[in-house]
N, C-alpha and C positions, 0 to 999 in steps of 0.2 A: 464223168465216170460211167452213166447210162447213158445211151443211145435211144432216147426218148423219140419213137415213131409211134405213128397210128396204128392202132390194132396190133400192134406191141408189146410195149409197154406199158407200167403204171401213169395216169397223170402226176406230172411235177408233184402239186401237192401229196400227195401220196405216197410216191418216193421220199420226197422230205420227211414224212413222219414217219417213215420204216426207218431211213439212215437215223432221226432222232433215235427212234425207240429201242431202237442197234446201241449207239449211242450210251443211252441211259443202262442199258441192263449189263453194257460191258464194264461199265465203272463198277456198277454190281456185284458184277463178277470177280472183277480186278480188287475192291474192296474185300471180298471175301476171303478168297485166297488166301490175299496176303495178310490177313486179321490169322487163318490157319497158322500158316506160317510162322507168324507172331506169337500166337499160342502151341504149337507145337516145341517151339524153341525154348520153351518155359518151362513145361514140363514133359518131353519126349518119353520120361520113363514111366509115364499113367500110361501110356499106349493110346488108342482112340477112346476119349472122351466126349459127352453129350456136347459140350460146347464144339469141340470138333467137327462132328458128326453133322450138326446145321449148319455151322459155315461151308462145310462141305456139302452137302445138298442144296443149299440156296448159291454157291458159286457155280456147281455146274446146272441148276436150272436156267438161271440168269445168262450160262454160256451157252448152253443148247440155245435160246431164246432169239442170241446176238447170229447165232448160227443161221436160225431159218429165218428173220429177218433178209439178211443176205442172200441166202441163196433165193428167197423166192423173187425177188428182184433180176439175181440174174436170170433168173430162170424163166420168168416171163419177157424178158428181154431176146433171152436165147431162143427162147419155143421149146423148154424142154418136155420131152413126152412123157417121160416115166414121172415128172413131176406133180405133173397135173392129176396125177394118180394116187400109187399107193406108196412112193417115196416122199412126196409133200408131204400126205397125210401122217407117215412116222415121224418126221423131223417136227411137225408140228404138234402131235401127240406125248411126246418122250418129255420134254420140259417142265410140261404140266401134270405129269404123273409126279415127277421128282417134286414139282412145289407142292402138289398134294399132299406126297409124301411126308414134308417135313413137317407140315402144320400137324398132319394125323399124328408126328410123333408127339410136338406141341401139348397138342390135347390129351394125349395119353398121360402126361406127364402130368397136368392141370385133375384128369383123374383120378391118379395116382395119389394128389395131395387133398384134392378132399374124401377120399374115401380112406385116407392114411389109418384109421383106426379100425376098421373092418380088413387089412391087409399086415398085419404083423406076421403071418405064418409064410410071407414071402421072403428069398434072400436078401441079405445083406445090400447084394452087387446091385439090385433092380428097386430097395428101398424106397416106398415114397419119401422118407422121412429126407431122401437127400433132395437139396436144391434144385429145383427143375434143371437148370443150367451150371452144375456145380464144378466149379475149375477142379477141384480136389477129390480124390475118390480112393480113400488111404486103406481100401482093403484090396486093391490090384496089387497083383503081385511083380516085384521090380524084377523080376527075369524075363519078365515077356516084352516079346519085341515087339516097339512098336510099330512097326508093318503089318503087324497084324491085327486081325478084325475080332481077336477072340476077346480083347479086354475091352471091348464096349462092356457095358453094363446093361443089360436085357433081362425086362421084366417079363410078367404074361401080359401086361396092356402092350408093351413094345414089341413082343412077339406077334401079338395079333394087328398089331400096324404093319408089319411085314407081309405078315398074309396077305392083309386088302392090299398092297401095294402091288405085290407079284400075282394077283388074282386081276388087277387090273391091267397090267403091264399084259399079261395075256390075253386078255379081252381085245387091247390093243391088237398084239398079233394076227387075234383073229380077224377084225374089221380088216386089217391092213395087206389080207390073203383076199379077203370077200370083196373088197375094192379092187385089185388086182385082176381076178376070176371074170369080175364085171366089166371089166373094158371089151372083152369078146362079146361073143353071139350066145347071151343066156337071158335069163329072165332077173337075173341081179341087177341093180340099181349102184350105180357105186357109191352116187351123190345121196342115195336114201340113205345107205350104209354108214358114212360120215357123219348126217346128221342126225342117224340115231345114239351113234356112240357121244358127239358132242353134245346133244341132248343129256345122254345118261350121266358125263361129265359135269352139264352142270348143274343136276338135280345133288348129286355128291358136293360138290363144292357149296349150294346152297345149306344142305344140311351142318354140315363142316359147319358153315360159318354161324347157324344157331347152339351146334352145340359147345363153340367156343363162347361163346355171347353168351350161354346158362351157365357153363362153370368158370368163364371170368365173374360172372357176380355171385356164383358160389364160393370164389376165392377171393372177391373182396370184403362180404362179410365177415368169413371166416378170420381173413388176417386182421380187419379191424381189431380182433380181441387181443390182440399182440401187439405190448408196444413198446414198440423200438426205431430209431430210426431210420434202420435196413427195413424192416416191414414196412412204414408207411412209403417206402423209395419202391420198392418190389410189389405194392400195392397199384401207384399208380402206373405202374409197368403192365401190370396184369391189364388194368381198364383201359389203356393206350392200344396194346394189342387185340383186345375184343372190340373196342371199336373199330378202328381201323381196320381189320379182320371184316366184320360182317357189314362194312361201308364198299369195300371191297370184293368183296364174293356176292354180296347181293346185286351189286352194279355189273359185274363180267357176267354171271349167269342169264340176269336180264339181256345185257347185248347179245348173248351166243344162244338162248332159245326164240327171241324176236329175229335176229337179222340170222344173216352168212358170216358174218367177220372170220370166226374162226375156219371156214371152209376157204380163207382168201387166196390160198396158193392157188388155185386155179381159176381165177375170176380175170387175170387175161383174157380170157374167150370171150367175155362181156361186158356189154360197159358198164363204166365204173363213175359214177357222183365221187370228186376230184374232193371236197368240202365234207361232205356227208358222212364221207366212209373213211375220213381221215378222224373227224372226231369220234366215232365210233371207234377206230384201233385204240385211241388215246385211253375211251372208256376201259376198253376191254382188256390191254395190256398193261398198259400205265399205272390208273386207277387200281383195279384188278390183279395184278400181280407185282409190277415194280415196286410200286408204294409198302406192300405188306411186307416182301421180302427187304428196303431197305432198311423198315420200319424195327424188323427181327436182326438184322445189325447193328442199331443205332441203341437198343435196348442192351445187347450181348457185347458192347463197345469195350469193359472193362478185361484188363488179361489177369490171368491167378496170379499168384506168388510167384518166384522166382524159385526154381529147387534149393538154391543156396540158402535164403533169408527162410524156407519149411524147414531146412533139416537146421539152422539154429536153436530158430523156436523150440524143435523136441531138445535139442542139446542143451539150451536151456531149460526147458521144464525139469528135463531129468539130473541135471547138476544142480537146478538151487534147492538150498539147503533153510532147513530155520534150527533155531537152539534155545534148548531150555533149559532148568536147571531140574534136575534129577532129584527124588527125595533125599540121597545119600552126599548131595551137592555136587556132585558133578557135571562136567556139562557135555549136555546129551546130543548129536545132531541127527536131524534124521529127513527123509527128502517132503519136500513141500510137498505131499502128496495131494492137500486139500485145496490148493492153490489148483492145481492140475486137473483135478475132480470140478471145481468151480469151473474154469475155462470150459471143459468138455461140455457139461451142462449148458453153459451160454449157448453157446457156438450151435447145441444140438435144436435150444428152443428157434433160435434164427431159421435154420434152415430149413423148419418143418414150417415156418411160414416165408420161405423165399423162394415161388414157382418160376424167377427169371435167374 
């Protein structure tokens, strides 16, 4: 598939563990999607929902991923010029904004439920009290389409995940002009430029990953006092996610502020340790990114109800009936309203301790 020449090319081994690492994030990918897909056909008429909303983020991070994998291959094969620049530089930037992205929203949501009682005076639609990941969201209204993006449910932690997202995605831009600027006759560095911003990447990512790791064990506490055995399942989900999270971001930020790894598209020009710098991508993208995002699938595995077997349930709640007899002995029917008041209350204690 490569034309493996000297001054080239990547070494063999090296190529191998991009086509793997291609490989692995495309099932990812593929995995996602179609988990979307799966859940969209379930309930189309919520619109985009949080379960939505991460298999979409974490499928196209994982596709961006399988992307520059590939081209930087060809592209060190080819000699591409603009590569080695400020077009490598986006393709390899833009992935990792979106996996950023998704975990910030993770955690928003993680704060959301332990601070749930200092936030009542927020809506309905951005509630901590719902499920972190909650297939059902019964106060979207069924007129809206689901093409569109207006029935997420967006709190003010999820608004301000947007912020940092698009304030970094800019950031990006910037480096990605100032790297550009620098291939000319100026006093710009381009390669300085790169590894400031990869640096600043993964001071963020290291953070990220302490402060999932403080409020996974603020939320396992806290769910301990809940017992049920949705809470103690949603429990060990929490503590699977914080570790693997800050097993993960601690090990990538290590590789990417000690070496070059993440500067690779352009290491054509140099030579390359064939061994060395193949278990470092492993570290870096594997470890570091594949494992956490298969990790938030493997957690998110379950689909909601079905539309058909939700709108029973209410046809049920609201057709059964009980009967008594009347003082005047008649017999009285009237709707099980306290059956229906019990259910709501269960269901409501659950989800205020179910952050997955």
């Amino acid at each position: 598939m490569f034309e493996l020449r000297n001054g080239s090319c990547y070494p063999k081994t090296v190529v191998e563990v991009n086509v793997g690492l291609a490989c692995v994030d495309g099932l990812i990918a593929f995995l996602a999607f179609y988990q979307l897909m799966r859940i969209h056909s379930r309930n189309s008429h919520l619109g985009w929902t949080r379960q939505k909303v991460f298999h979409l983020m974490i499928g196209s991070s994982n596709l961006g991923y399988v992307l520059y994998f590939v081209l930087t291959l060809f592209a060190a094969c080819k000699g591409w010029v603009c590569w080695s620049h400020s077009c490598g530089f986006i393709v390899m930037a833009f992935p990792k904004i979106l996996f950023i992205a998704a975990f910030l929203l993770l955690l928003s949501y993680w704060v959301d439920l332990c601070h749930q009682s200092n936030d009542d005076d927020e809506d309905d639609v951005g509630s901590p009290r719902e499920a972190l990941l909650d297939k059902m969201n019964t106060t979207v209204n069924n007129r809206r389409k689901c093409c569109t993006f207006r029935s997420i449910p967006i709190g003010s932690r999820q608004k301000i995940v947007i912020l940092v997202t698009v304030l970094v995605f800019a950031i990006m831009v910037a480096s990605s002009v100032l790297i550009w600027i620098g291939t000319g006759k100026n006093p710009i560095d381009s390669s300085v430029v790169a590894q400031v911003y990869v640096d600043l990447m993964s001071v963020a990512v290291l953070l990220l990953g302490g402060a999932l790791a403080c409020y996974g064990i603020l939320l396992f506490l806290k769910m301990r006092k809940v017992r049920s055995e949705r809470a103690l399942s949603e429990m060990w989900k929490v503590v699977g996610l914080a570790i693997v999270s800050v097993i993960g971001f601690a090990t990538s930020a290590s590789v990417a502020i000690s070496t070059n790894i993440p500067l690779f598209y352009h290491w054509h020009e140099q030579e390359v340790d064939g061994v060395y710098t193949s278990v470092l991508l492993v570290l870096y993208y594997f470890l570091g990114s594949s494992v956490p995002s298969a990790f938030v699938l493997l957690v998110m595995r379950e689909l909601p109800p079905p539309v058909l077997m939700i709108n029973r349930q209410q046809e049920e709640q609201e057709t059964t009936t009980i009967a008594y007899i009347s003082d005047d002995g008649s017999l009285v029917t009237h709707p099980q309203r306290w059956a229906v008041a019990t259910s709501v209350q269960n269901q409501n204690q659950i989800s205020r301790a179910s952050p997955i």
